[in-house]
SEMI-538916 format. One record per residue (C-alpha): residue in one letter; x negated, y negated, z. Coordinates in pm, whole numbers, plus 50000, padded with zeros to 5 digits. Layout:
BEGIN
AXYZ/...
//
This chain:
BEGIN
X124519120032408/X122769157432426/X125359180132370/X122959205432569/X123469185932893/X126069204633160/X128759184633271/X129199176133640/X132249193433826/X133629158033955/X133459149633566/X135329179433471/X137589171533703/X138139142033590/X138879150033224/X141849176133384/X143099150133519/X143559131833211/X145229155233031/X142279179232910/X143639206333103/X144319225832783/X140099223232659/X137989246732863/X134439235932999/X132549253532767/X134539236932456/X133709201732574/X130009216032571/X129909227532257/X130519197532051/X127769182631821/X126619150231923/X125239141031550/X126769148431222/X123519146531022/X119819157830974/X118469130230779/X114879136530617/X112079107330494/X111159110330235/X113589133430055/X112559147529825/X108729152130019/X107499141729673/X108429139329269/X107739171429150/X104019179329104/X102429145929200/X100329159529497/X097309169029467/X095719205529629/X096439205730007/X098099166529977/X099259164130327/X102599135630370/X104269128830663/X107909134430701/X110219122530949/X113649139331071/X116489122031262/X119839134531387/X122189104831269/X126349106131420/X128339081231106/X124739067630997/X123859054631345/X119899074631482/X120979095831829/X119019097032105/X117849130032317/X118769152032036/X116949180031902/X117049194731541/X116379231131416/X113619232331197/X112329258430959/X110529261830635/X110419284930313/X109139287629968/X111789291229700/X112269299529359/X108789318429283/X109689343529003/X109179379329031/X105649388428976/X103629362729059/X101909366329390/X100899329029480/X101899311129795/X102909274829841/X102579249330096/X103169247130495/X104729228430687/X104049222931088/X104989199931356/X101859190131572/X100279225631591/X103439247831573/X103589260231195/X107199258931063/X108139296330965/X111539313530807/X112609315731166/X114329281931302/X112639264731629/X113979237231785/X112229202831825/X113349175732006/X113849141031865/X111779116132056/X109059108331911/X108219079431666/X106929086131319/X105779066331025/X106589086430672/X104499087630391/X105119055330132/X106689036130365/X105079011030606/X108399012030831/X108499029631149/X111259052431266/X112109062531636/X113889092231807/X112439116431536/X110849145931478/X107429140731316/X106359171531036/X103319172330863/X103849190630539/X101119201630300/X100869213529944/X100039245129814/X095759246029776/X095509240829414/X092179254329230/X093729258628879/X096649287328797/X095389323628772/X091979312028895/X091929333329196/X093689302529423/X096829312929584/X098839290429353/X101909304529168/X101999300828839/X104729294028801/X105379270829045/X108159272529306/X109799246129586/X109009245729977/X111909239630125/X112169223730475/X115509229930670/X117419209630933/X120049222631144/X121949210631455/X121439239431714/X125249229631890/X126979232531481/X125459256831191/X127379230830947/X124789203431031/X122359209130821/X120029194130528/X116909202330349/X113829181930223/X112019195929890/X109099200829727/X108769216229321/X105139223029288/X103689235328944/X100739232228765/X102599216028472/X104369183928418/X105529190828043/X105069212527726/X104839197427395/X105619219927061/X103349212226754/X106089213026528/X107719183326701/X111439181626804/X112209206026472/X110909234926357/X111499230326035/X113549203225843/X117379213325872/X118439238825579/X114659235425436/X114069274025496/X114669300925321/X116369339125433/X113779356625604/X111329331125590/X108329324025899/X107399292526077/X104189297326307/X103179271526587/X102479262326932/X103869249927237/X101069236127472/X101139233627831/X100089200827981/X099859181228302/X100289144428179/X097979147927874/X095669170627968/X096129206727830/X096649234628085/X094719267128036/X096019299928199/X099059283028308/X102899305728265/X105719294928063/X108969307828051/X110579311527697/X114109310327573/X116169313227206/X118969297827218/X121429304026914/X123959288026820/X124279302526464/X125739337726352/X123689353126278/X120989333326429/X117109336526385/X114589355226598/X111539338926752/X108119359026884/X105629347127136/X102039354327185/X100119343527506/X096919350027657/X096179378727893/X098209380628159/X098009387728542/X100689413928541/X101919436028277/X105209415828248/X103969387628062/X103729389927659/X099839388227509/X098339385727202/X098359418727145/X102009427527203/X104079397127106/X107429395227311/X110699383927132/X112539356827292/X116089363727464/X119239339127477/X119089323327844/X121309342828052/X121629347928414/X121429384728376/X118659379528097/X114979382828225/X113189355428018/X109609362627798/X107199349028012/X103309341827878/X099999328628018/X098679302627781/X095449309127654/X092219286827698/X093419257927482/X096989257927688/X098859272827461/X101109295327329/X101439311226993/X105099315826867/X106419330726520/X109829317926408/X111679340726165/X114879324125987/X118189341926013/X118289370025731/X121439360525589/X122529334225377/X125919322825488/X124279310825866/X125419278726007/X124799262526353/X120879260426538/X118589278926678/X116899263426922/X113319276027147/X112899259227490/X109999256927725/X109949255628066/X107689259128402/X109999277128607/X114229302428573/X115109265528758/X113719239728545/X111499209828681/X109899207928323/X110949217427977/X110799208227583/X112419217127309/X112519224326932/X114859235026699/X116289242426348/X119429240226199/X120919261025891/X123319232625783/X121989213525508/X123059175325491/X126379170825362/X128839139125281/X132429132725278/X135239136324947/X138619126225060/X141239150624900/X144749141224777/X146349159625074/X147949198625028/X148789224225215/X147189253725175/X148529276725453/X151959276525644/X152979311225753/X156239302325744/X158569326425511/X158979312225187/X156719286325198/X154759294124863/X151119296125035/X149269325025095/X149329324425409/X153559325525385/X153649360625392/X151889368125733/X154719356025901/X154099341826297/X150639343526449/X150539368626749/X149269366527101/X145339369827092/X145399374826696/X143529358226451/X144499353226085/X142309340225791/X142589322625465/X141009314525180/X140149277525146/X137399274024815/X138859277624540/X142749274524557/X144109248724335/X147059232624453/X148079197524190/X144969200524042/X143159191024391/X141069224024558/X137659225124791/X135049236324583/X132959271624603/X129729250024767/X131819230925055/X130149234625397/X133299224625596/X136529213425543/X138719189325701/X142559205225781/X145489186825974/X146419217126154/X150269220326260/X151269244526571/X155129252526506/X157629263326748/X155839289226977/X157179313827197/X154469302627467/X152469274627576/X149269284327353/X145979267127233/X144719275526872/X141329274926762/X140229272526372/X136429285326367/X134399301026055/X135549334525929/X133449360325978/X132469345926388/X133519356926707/X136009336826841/X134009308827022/X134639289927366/X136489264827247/X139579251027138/X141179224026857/X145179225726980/X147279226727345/X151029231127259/X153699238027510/X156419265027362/X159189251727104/X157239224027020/X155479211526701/X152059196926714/X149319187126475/X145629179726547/X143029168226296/X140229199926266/X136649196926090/X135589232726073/X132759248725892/X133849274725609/X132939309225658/X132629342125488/X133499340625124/X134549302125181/X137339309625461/X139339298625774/X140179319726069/X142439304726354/X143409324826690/X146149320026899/X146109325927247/X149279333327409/X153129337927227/X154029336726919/X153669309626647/X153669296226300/X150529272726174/X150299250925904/X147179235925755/X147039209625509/X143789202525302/X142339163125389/X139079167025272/X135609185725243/X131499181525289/X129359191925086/X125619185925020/X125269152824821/X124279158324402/X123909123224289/X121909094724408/X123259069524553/X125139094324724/X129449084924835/X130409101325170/X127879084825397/X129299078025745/X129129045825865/X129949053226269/X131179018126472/X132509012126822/X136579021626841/X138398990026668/X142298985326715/X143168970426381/X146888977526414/X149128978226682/X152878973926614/X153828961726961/X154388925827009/X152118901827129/X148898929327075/X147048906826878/X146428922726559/X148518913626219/X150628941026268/X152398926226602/X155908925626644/X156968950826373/X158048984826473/X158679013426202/X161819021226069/X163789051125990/X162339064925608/X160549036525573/X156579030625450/X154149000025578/X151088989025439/X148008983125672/X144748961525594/X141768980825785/X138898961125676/X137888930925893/X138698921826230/X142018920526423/X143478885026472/X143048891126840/X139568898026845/X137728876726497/X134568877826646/X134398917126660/X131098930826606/X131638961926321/X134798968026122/X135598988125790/X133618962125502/X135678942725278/X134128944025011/X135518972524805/X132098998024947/X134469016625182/X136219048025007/X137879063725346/X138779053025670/X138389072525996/X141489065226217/X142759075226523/X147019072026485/X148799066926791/X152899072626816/X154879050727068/X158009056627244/X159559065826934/X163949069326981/X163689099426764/X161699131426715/X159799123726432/X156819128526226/X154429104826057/X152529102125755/X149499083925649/X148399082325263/X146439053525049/X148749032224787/X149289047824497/X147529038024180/X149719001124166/X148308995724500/X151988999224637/X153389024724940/X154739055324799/X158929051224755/X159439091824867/X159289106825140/X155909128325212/X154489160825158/X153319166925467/X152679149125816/X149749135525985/X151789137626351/X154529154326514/X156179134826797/X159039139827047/X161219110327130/X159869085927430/X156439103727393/X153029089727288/X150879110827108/X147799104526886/X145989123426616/X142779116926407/X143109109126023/X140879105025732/X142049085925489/X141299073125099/X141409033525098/X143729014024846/X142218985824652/X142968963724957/X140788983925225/X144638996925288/X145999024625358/X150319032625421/X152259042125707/X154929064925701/X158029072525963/X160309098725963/X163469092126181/X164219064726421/X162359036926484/X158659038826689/X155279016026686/X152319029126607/X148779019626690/X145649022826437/X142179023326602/X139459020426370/X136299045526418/X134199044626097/X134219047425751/X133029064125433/X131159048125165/X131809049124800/X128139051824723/X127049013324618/X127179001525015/X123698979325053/X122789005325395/X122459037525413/X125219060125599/X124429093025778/X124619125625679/X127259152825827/X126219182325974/X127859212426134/X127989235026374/X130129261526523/X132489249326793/X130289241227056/X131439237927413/X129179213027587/X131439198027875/X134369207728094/X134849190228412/X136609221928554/X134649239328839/X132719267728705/X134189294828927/X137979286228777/X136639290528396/X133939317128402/X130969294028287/X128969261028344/X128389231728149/X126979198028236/X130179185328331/X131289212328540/X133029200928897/X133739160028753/X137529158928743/X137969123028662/X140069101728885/X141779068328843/X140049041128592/X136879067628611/X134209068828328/X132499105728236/X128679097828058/X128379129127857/X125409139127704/X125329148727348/X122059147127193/X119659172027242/X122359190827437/X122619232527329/X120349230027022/X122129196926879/X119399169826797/X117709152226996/X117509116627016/X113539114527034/X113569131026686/X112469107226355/X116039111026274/X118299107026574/X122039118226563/X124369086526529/X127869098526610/X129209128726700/X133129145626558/X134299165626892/X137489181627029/X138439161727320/X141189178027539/X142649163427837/X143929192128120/X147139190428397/X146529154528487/X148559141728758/X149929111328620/X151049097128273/X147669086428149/X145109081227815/X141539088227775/X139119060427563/X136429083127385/X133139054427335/X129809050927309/X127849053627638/X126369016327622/X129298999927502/X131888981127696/X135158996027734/X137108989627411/X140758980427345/X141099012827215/X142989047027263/X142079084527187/X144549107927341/X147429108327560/X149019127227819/X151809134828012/X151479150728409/X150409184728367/X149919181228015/X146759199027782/X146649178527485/X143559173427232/X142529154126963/X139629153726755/X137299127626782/X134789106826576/X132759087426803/X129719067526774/X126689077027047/X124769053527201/X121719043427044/X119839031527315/X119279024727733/X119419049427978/X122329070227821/X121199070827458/X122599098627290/X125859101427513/X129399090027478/X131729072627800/X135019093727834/X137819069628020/X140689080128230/X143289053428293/X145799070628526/X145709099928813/X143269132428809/X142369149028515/X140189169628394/X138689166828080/X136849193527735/X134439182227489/X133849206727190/X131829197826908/X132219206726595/X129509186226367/X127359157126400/X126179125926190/X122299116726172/
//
């Protein structure tokens, strides 16, 4: 029906009659007939296939619940987008018959049929639009093509209802990719020294073919403090924005309030760029220079270095080397509570506790951090000394409660910790696990050997695995065989060797339904390859009664791939999932190598508006039995997976935030099945973390990522990273 058609009085009438009398006339009118302006194709083309002045044919139908209307007509109107500041090209047109679409909307009516471009299937009732592409000579040739590029835009609008409306695109550009000739790095990671210069090129092409005179915008992107500085030198330009050979720009961090260093390549399609490594020799993290065509991205590249040199894993004899807690004989037992938005730091290298200390050369160390009896519901969040407090965050306790999480963080000034607390008051404790450092002996012990999550243990009955059926006891130890498969699944794929080459385990530690507050402790046998008889040092998790709760340990293996279990009060199961495992040094393949970074934000489901920032995840609360594919590789500097030396797993802080229903997320790689496996749990309205050690796919469409599971409710979910594998 055409919503522009009058009614008759006798039909008026009629609709009074039966009960309309409260709906004027002119509100019957008004309603749309159609509830949307449906395009073909959409988008008009992939971005820069068509060739100067391509013409394609695109069809536009008002549809009501999928179903083509007749009679209708559709607002049309057409714009180019997105063309940067200072370049004065033009891009396409767009008309219907002779009438050339224009910013200013004009109504066509739907009634004609029309045959799109590609398809060999004719549609009816539509509007038929000839749209054309911008006359393409070469860039900066005297043609009125941007150089940039830029996207005509084609809007659709119902003329009864403003809300109606769609678009069909168009990105033109005279590139389709940029390739750097240093490859995917700039330099091998930690191979540079202070101060030291790295020239080379980044190339503009269109397939293969190089692209003379053509823009690129430049970015630095650092994630290192202090980071390096990069300068680019281009050819001349066609304004006086753009840098030249003769006065080199230096490259911003991308920013929305940031204008970018823009350059013309020169006649060989390139771009020369100088990269300068950060002056000072405690940096960590990458620095990373991207290319792209356009402030929107249709095409981009990438290359990077990072400061971190290759490290591998010694497990520790636990100790705790900070509890601010009065009279707890650390250093750190004299600070007394940590304040709302204060930081404190401590000294890590060097501090001897039983003969066991991180030594002067460690790049990061691994802590169990405790939060004790706060004031407030507060997050903490351990980061290098001598940084600005990053976007991230290791910890989510409510007040009054104690709470541990696993942390890998990267040592800072003079071989120290800092940890800030956000809201309340609170005491922390931080116990030593474990350290990387870069490898001196060949073979080299530490390697990480990544696999798929593995539940080796689980104390409930009937699970499946040999520890089935036994519960924990009040004060009493249990001995757990990780090597091997479960009894429920003997076929399994990857599991912890048994041969005696595995010298720690990576486990995720899972408290259930406990009938006591508790805590519990995971250590390898002692030297007669027996559980301990005392009761622990420290804890690996602090648990209220009736609660689940996981954290992440490392842990040295007994002679029997074994490690023991500890419980506190009451009597709870307790679930092991396996993740990976580090080698002793005489394993027949080759681990990979740690590397870190500052805590790196790279997802949060959260909209953007409610957090003040954007990540790739931003606006994907995860609902019931839903699966997140996050990116990892080659995401915010970290490497990418088309590099010679791919990343292989990933250690990030997972936290889950105010879900609406008693639920657990599974933390796996992205083309991997979902395992029988567990990484954090949460109660409604909860914000829990836990660290996490997870392997990344290594190939198919989401190589590089990892699949975050929700099993209950909404929830949203944060992924910080901390360090990588490769």
């Amino acid at each position: 029906m055409n919503s522009h058609r009058l009614l008759g009085g006798a039909v008026a009438s009629a609709l009074i009659a039966a009960g309309w009398a409260g709906t004027t006339f002119s509100q019957v009118a008004a309603q749309s007939a159609y509830d949307q302006v449906s395009f073909s194709p959409n988008p008009i083309a992939a971005a820069a296939t068509l060739t100067s002045g391509e013409s394609v044919t695109v069809c536009v139908q008002a549809k009501a619940d999928g179903t083509v209307e007749t009679g209708e007509s559709v607002d049309l109107s057409f714009a180019t987008n997105d063309v940067p500041p200072g370049d004065t090209g033009t891009g396409g047109s767009a008309a219907v018959g002779i009438t050339t679409l224009t910013g200013t909307p004009a109504s066509f009516a739907a009634n004609t049929n029309c045959t799109p471009t590609g398809s060999a299937v004719q549609e009816h009732n539509a509007v038929s639009l000839t749209y054309t592409a911008p006359a393409d000579g070469g860039p900066n040739n005297g043609t009125p093509y941007p150089v940039w590029g830029g996207r005509d835009i084609i809007t659709g609008t119902d003329p009864d209802n403003s809300s109606v409306t769609s678009t069909a695109v168009y990105e033109f550009s005279p590139v389709t990719g940029y390739s750097f000739s240093t490859g995917s790095s700039i330099a091998s990671n930690a191979s540079l020294t202070t101060g030291q210069q790295v020239s080379f090129t980044v190339e503009a092409l269109n397939g293969t073919t190089p692209v003379p005179g053509a823009a690129v915008l430049l970015w630095l992107s650092t994630k290192a403090s202090p980071g390096g500085s990069v300068t680019a030198a281009g050819a001349g330009p066609p304004s006086g924005d753009f840098c030249t050979t003769g006065e080199p720009a230096t490259l911003t961090s991308q920013s929305p309030s940031v204008t970018p260093v823009r350059c013309i390549t020169n006649t060989s399609g390139q771009v020369n760029l100088t990269y300068t490594a950060s002056s000072a020799t405690s940096t960590v993290g990458i620095d990373t220079v991207t290319a792209q065509n356009h402030p929107t991205t249709f095409f981009s590249a990438s290359t990077s270095y990072g400061y971190q040199a290759a490290g591998a894993y010694t497990a520790l004899q636990p100790f705790r080397i900070c509890d601010t807690r009065s009279g707890t004989s650390t250093e750190c037992s004299t600070d007394g509570p940590l304040n709302q938005g204060a930081t404190m730091t401590f000294q890590v290298t060097g501090v001897d506790v039983n003969s066991e200390s991180v030594p002067s050369d460690a790049q990061a160390v691994v802590l169990n951090v405790t939060a004790v009896s706060g004031t407030a519901a507060t997050f903490l969040t351990a980061f290098p000394a001598g940084n600005a407090v990053p976007t991230a965050s290791n910890i989510n306790v409510n007040a009054a409660v104690n709470q541990a999480n696993l942390v890998v963080v990267t040592l800072g000034n003079g071989g120290k910790v800092s940890i800030y607390n956000s809201l309340g008051s609170i005491n922390v404790v931080a116990d030593v696990q474990g350290y990387f450092a870069a490898p001196t002996t060949s073979p080299t012990p530490g390697q990480f050997h990544s696999i798929p999550p593995l539940r080796i243990c689980d104390t409930r009955s009937g699970m499946g695995t040999a520890c089935s059926g036994s519960a924990l006891a009040q004060g009493a130890w249990t001995k757990v065989v990780v090597s091997g498969c479960p009894t429920g699944n003997p076929s399994c794929t990857a599991s912890v060797p048994s041969d005696g080459t595995a010298a720690a385990v990576a486990l995720n530690l899972t408290a259930v339904s406990g009938t006591s507050d508790t805590y519990l402790s995971v250590v390898p046998p002692n030297g007669s390859n027996a559980c301990p008889t005392t009761t622990p040092a420290f804890s690996n998790l602090n648990v209220d009664a009736a609660t689940n709760l996981a954290n992440r340990v490392i842990v040295p293996l007994g002679p029997d791939q074994d490690v023991c279990v500890y419980n506190s009060l009451g009597s709870i199961d307790f679930i092991l999932d396996v993740n990976g495992w580090f080698g002793n040094g005489s394993e027949s393949t080759q681990g990979a190598y740690f590397y870190a970074v500052s805590p790196l934000r790279i997802c949060d489901t959260r909209g953007a508006a409610s957090v003040g920032y954007s990540t790739e995840c931003s606006g994907n609360t995860l609902g019931p039995r839903g699966t997140l594919t996050v990116p990892v590789a080659g995401v915010d500097g970290l490497p990418p997976m088309s590099g010679s030396s791919p990343p292989v797993a990933v250690i990030a802080n997972v936290t889950a935030v105010s879900g609406s229903a008693f639920t657990y997320f599974t933390v796996y790689p992205a083309n991997a099945s979902l395992p029988t496996a567990s990484d954090l749990n949460a109660t409604p309205g909860q914000n829990v973390a836990n660290l996490d050690i997870v392997q990344l796919a290594g190939s198919g469409a989401n190589a590089g990522a990892v699949d975050v599971y929700n099993n209950q409710g909404s929830i949203n979910a944060v992924v910080d990273v901390e360090a990588w594998f490769q």
